[in-house]
Every structure is written in structure tokens, then in C-alpha cells.
C-alpha positions in Angstrom: 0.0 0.0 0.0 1.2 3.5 -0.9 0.0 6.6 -1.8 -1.8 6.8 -5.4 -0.6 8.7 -8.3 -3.4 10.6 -9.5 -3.7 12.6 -13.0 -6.0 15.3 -13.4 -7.6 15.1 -17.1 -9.4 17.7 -18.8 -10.0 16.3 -22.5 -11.8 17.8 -24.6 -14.8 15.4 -25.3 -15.7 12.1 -24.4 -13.4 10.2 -27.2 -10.3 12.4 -25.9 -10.8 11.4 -22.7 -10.9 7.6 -23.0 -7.8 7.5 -25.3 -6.1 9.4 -22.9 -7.1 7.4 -20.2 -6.2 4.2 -21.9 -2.4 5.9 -21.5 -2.6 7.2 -18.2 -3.8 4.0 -17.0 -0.1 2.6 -17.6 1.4 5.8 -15.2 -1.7 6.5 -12.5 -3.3 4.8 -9.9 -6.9 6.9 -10.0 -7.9 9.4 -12.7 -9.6 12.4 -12.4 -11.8 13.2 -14.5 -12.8 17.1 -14.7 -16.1 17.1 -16.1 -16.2 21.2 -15.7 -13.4 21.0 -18.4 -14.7 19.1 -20.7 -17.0 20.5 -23.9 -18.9 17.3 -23.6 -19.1 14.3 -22.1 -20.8 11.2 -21.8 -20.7 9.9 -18.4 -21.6 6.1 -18.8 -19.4 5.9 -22.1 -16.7 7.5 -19.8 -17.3 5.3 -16.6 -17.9 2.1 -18.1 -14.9 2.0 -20.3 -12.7 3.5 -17.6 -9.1 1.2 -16.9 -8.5 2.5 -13.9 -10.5 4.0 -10.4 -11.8 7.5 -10.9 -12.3 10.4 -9.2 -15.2 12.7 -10.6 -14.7 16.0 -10.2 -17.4 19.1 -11.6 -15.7 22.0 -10.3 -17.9 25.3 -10.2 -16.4 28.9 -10.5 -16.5 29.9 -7.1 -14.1 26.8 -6.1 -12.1 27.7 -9.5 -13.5 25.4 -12.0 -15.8 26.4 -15.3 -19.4 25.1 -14.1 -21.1 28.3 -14.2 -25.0 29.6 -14.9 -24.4 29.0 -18.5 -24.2 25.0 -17.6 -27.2 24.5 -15.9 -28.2 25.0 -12.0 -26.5 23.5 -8.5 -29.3 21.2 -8.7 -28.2 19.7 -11.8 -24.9 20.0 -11.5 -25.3 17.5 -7.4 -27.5 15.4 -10.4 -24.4 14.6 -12.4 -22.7 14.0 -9.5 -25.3 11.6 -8.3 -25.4 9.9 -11.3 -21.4 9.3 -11.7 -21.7 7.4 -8.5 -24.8 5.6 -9.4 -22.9 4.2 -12.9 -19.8 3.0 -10.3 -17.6 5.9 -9.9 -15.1 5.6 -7.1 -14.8 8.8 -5.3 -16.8 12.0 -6.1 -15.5 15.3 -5.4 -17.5 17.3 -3.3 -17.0 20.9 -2.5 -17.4 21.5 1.0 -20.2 24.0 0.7 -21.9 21.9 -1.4 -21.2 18.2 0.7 -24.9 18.7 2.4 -27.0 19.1 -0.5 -24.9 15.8 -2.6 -25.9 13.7 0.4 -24.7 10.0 0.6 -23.5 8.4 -3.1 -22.3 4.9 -1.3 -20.8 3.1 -2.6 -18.5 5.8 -3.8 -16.4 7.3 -1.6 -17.3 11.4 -0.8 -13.9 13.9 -1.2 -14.8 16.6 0.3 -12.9 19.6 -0.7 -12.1 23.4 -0.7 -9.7 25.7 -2.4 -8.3 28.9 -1.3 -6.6 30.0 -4.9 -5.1 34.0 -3.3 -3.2 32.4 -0.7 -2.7 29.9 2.1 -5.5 30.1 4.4 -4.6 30.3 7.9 -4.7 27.7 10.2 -4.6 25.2 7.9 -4.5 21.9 10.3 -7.4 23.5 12.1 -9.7 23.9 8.6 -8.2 20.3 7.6 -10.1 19.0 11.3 -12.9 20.6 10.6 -13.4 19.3 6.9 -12.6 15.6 8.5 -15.3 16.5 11.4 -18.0 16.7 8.0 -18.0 12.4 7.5 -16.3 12.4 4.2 -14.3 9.7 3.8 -11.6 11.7 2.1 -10.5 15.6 2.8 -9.1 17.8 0.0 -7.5 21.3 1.2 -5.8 23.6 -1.2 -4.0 26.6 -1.4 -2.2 29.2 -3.0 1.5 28.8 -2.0 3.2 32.4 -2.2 6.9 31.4 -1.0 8.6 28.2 -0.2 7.6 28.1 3.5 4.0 27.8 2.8 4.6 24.5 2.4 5.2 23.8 6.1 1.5 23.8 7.1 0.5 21.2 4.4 3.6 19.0 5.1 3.2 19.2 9.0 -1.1 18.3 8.6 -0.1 15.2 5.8 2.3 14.3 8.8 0.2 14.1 11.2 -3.7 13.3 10.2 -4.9 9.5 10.2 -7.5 10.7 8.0 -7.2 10.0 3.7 -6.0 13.3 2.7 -5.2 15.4 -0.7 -3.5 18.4 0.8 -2.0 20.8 -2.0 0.0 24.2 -1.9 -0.2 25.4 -5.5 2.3 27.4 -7.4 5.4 27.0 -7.9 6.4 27.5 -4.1 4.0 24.8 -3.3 5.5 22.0 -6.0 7.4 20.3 -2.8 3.8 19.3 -1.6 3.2 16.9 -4.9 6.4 15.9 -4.6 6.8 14.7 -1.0 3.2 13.5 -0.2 4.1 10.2 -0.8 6.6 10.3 2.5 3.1 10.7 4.7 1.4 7.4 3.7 -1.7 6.6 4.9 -2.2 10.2 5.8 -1.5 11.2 2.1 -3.9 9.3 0.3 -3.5 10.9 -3.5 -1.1 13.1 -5.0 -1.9 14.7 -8.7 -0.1 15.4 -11.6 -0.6 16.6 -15.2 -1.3 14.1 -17.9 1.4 16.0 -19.4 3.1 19.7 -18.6 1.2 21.1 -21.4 -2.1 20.3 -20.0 -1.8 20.7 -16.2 -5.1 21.9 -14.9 -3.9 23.8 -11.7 -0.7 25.8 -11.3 2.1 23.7 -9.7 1.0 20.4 -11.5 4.0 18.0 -12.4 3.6 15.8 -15.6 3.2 12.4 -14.3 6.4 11.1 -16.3 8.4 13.3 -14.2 6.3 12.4 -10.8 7.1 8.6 -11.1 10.8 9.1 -13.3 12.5 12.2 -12.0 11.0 11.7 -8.2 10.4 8.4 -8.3 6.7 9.1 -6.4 5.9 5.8 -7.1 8.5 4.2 -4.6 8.8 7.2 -2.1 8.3 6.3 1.8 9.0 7.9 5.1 12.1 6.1 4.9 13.2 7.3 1.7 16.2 9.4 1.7 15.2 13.1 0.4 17.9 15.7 -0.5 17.2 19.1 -1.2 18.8 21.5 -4.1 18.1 25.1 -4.4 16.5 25.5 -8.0 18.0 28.7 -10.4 14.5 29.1 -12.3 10.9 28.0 -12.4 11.3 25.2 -14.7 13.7 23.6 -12.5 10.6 23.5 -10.1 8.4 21.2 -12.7 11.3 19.4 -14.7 13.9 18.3 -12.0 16.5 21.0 -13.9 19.9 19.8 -14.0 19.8 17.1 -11.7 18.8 13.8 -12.3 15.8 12.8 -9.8 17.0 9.4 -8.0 20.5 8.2 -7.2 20.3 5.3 -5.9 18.5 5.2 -2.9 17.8 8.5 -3.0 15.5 11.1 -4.0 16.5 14.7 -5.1 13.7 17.3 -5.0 14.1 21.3 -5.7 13.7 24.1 -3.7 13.2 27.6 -4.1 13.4 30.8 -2.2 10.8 33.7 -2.4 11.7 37.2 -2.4 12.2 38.4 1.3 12.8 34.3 2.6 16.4 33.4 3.7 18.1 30.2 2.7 18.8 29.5 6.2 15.3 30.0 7.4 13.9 27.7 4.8 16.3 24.9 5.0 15.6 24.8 8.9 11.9 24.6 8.3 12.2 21.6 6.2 15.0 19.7 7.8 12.1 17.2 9.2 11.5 15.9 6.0 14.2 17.4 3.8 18.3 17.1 3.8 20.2 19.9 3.1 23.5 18.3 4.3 25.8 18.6 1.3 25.5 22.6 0.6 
């Protein structure tokens, strides 16, 4: 048991979406499947031809997906929902304003979920206890990651909850939290990545080639070895830059300072899960 590889898809109609599924299936443990993103879709072509377990996801606006007015009401939108579980969906991803009104979907499993997309909200473990306290089976808490630390509160609550658990700082800054979620198994239930870096659907997303290959998620533990390296540019962050992911036992995973945070200050703040020891 370990945590699962998940890939967030937003094809373009329903044939898109089962090709690319077909390949993803090879890579991912779960797919996501972002209904909000899709032009059309047809849910039991999608669900009974699905390879893999997915997660069913129909983001509106206000939690930063493209369900708006234009799409139809709440009503129908908890209806599509409902129905993905009824035609054997895994896990259906609730927001948690909305987790109420869906009601139970049993079998499937109920993520419930909220996004914070200006910043990191504060008092993060606190919000992650009292999405756990609604009866979900899993809790998804996301948010905007503005500088490297802001990846402490997510790291510390995957740590430390016995609840299943997506917890995500986007951004750039916040790219250590896909990265090292595997390390908190069976707190960390699901980490996602892109189906490729062209088509990442939130900002941060890794490819899932460079997930399992560069960082080697698909083998990461609490044992693992992690070394940190300071990364010269963004596309270090997604791409592994210059170094070569694994050696060995090891796993190498990039860091980078925001304006105003010292080196020091960051390094000492992750030294509980990250090793700094050759600079």
C-alpha cells in the first residue's frame, strides 16, 4: 500500500478522454476526471470504459472550475454528480459547501474539498479537522502557496492526520507538496499530476512522467532518503532541472526561495522531511 498517483484530465470530449485514459492508466493509480473542463461528455461511455479508479470531479467557479450559470443549476450540477456514483464511480469530489445538498453516493467514496486560490488560508490543520469532522471519507484542502515556506502547514497536517487526505499548496512554491506526499502514507492518500506539462489543470501540476521518473513518487516512503537542491529558475521546479531525480536510494527534490525568505530559514523549516547536508 502506498500513496496513489493521481492525473488530473481535462479532455476535450468524451473520445479524448478515453484515449487518454487508456495511457494514463499505464502511469496512474486513479484518474480524475474534470467534467467542468470538458466541452462534452458522456458519463456512462466515460465510466464504463474507464481502466483505472476515478475520481469525478465538476468544479464550479467559485471553487475555480468552469461550471457556471451557463451550464445549468446547482441542482443539476449535485444530479451529475449523483449519477457518476450511481454508474460506479469511485470517489466524487465534493465541495465543502456543497457536501450537504450531494448527500450520501455509497458506494462511492465522498472527497470533500475546498480551495483557497489568493493564498494559504490560515490555520490550515485547524480547517483540515474541521473538513474531517463533516464524514467524508476523504478531505481535500488547497492553497495558494506564495513562498517556499508555505509548504510547512501542508507537510506538518499530511504528517500528522490518520485521515485520507489530498493536501496541495499550488504554485510554484508549493510544488514540494506533490512531490513529497508520498513520505506521509496513509495520511496522504492521493497526489496529482498533469497528464502532461502542457495540459496541467492547476498551477504547480507535475507531468506524471516526471512524478514517477525524476521523483520516483511511485516508490517514495518515510524512509526514503530526500535531499534538497536550491532551483536557479521556475522550470527547475516542474522538470527536475539539472539534476537527475534518483540516485540510488535517493531522491533529489528542488527548492526555491521567495523574495524576502532566507536560505537558512527555509532549510531549517524543512529539515524534518528534507536534507540539506551537502551545501
Amino acid at each position: 500500500m502506498r500513496t496513489w498517483l493521481g492525473v488530473s484530465l481535462a479532455a476535450a470530449n468524451t473520445g479524448a478522454a478515453l484515449a487518454e485514459m487508456e495511457r494514463l492508466a499505464a502511469l496512474a493509480d486513479v484518474i480524475e476526471l474534470r467534467l467542468d473542463l470538458m466541452a462534452e461528455f458522456d458519463l456512462a461511455q466515460l465510466l464504463a470504459a474507464r481502466p483505472c479508479p476515478v475520481v469525478v470531479t465538476y468544479r464550479p467557479r467559485r471553487e475555480g472550475g468552469r461550471f457556471g450559470e451557463e451550464n445549468g443549476t446547482e441542482a443539476l450540477r449535485l444530479d451529475v454528480l449523483r449519477q457518476a456514483a450511481a454508474l460506479g464511480a469511485e470517489v466524487i469530489d465534493i465541495e465543502w459547501d456543497s457536501f450537504e445538498a450531494l448527500g450520501a453516493v455509497a458506494p462511492a467514496r465522498r472527497m470533500i474539498s475546498r480551495h483557497f486560490f489568493d493564498g494559504m488560508p490560515a490555520h490550515f490543520a485547524a480547517l483540515h479537522a474541521e473538513l474531517a469532522a463533516s464524514g467524508a471519507e476523504i478531505v481535500k484542502l488547497v492553497g495558494m502557496a506564495h513562498g517556499q515556506l508555505d509548504v510547512i502547514p501542508v507537510l506538518a497536517t499530511l504528517e500528522q492526520t490518520t485521515v485520507p487526505t489530498v493536501a496541495i499548496a499550488m504554485g510554484d512554491y508549493g510544488i514540494l507538496t506533490r512531490i513529497l506526499a508520498p513520505r506521509f502514507f496513509p495520511g496522504a492518500w492521493l497526489t496529482y499530476a498533469a497528464a502532461d506539462q502542457a495540459q496541467a489543470v492547476a498551477p504547480g501540476q507535475i507531468a506524471i512522467e516526471t512524478l514517477r521518473q525524476r521523483y520516483q513518487a511511485q516508490r517514495l516512503t518515510s524512509s526514503t532518503p530526500v535531499r534538497g537542491y536550491w532551483a536557479q529558475t521556475a522550470h527547475d521546479l516542474t522538470t527536475g532541472g539539472a539534476m537527475e531525480g534518483a540516485t540510488g536510494a535517493e531522491v533529489w527534490v528542488p527548492c526555491q526561495c521567495a523574495p524576502g525568505e532566507e536560505r537558512a530559514v527555509v532549510r531549517a523549516a524543512l529539515s524534518r522531511w528534507v536534507d540539506f547536508g551537502f551545501e
